[in-house]
N, C-alpha and C positions, 0 to 999 in steps of 0.2 A: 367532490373528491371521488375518484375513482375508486369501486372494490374490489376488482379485478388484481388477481395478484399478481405480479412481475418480476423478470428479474434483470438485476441492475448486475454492474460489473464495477468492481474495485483494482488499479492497481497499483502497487507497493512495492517498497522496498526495504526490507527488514528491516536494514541500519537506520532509518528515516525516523525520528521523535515524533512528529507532527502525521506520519503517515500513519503509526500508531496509535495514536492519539483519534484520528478519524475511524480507522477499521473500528474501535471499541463502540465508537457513537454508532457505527451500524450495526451492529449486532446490538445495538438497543433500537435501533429504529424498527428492523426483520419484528420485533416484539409486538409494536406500537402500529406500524402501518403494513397494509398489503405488495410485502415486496422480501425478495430475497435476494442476499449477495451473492455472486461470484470474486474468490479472491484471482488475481494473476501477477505477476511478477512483473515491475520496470528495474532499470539502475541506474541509480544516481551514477553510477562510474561511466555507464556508456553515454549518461545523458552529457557530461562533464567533458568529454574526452575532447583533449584540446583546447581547452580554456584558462585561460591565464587566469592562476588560481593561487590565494594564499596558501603555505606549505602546509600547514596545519590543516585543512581541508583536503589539499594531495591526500597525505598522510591517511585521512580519514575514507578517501574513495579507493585508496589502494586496501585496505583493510574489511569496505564494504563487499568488495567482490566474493570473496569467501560466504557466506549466508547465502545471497544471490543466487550463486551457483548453484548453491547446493539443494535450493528452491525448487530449482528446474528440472535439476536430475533427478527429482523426488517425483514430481508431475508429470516426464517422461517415461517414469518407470512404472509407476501408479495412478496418473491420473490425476485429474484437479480438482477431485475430493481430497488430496491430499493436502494442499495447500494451506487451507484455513486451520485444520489442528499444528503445522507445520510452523504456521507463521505464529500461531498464538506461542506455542512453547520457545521457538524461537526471539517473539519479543518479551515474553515475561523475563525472559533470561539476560538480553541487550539492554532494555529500557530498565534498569534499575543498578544501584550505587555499586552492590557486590558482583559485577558483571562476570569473574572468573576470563580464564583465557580465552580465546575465541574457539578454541581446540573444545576447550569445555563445555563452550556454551551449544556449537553443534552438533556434538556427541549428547549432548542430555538432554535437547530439544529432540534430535533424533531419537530416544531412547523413549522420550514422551508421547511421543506422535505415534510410539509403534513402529518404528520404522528400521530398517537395518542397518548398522553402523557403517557400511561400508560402504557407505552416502557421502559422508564426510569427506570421501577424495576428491570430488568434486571442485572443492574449494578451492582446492590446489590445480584444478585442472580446468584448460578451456575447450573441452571435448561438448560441452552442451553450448558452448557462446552462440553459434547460430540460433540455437533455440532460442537462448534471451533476448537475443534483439528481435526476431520477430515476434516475442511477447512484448516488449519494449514499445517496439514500433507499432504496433496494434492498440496500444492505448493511449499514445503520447502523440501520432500522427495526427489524429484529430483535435490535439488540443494544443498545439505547436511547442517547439525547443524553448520557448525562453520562461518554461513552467519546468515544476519539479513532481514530486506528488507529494500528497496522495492527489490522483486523476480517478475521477467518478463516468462511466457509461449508463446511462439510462435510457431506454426505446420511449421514443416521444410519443403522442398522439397520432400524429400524422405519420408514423411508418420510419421515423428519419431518427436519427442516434443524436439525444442530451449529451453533450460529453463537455466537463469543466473540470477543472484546476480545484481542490479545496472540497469542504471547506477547512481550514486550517483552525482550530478549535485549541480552547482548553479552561479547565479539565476536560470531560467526557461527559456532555450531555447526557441525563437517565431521563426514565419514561417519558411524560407528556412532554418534558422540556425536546427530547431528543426527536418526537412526532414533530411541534412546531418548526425545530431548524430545517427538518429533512422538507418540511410543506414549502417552507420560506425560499431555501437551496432552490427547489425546484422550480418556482414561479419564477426567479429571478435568470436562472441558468436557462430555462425555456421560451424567454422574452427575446426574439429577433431582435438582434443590433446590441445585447448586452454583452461586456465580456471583463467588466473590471466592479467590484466592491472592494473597497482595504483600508484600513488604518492601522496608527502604527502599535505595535507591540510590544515596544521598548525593553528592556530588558526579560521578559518572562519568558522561562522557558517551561517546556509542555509539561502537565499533571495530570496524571489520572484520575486525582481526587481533591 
């Protein structure tokens, strides 16, 4: 195993459980192994667009763009150090029972991060859309359309970009558990000719504990 440390690239989509769910398992891996994240931004909404889709999921992608947005406009204004305090308060606030409005939730995710409230317009606005999709497309390009995230980038040995799908987890792997998956991920995702591991999941949805 390599001690060289590195850095991997995550990206995300606030409204996403499961991408949730992963970003936490990395910030316990950054602990465990030599390697650090980069957060960036996808959307389920752009990923979506045009797909004959139950209403209730509509409903859910027209709802995700708000967070999204306001992702970007935070990163174009400050940078993508901003991202990972942005997204943490932003999903503490999403992934849980007392969700509050969406108004609420990124006014007080903003409010956490430091950030100026007048971020928030975003949500409402498609003035940064360019932006997202060339974040979008920067990490989804390599791993094609018929994935969602979370999507993982990793620099391989030979110079050339790990980039896979997942892993879709839960709860949230801690310490050495979280070292093993991230060793297993890697071996598996850096095998020439792999591109599928899955079973089913049946009813569970994602827990952080």
């Amino acid at each position: 195993m390599s001690t060289e440390r590195v850095t991997a690239d995550m990206w995300f989509d606030p409204s996403c459980p499961w991408a949730w769910v992963t970003s936490r398992w990395l910030l316990e891996v950054e602990q465990v192994r030599p390697v650090d994240f980069r957060f960036h931004v996808m959307s389920l909404s752009v990923l979506n667009a045009g797909r004959d889709l139950p209403q209730s999921y509509t409903d859910f992608l027209a709802r995700a763009w708000g967070p999204v947005r306001v992702c970007v406009a935070a990163e174009q204004r400050f940078g993508n150090k901003v991202l990972l305090p942005l997204y943490t308060a932003l999903g503490n606030r999403i992934h849980t029972p007392d969700k509050g409005t969406q108004e609420e939730i990124i006014l007080g995710a903003l409010a956490e991060a430091g950030l100026p409230a007048d971020l928030a317009e975003a949500a409402h606005s498609d003035a940064f859309d360019a932006e997202l999709r060339a974040s979008h497309h920067a990490g989804m390009d390599l791993v094609g359309q018929d994935v969602g995230t979370p999507v993982i980038h990793v620099p391989g040995a030979d110079g050339e970009t790990i980039a896979f799908f997942g892993p879709v987890v839960t709860p949230v792997p801690r310490g050495e558990a979280a070292a093993r998956l991230w060793d297993g991920v890697l071996l598996v995702a850096g095998t020439p000719g792999f591109f599928e591991l899955k079973r089913s999941r049946g009813d569970e949805s994602p827990r952080l504990f």
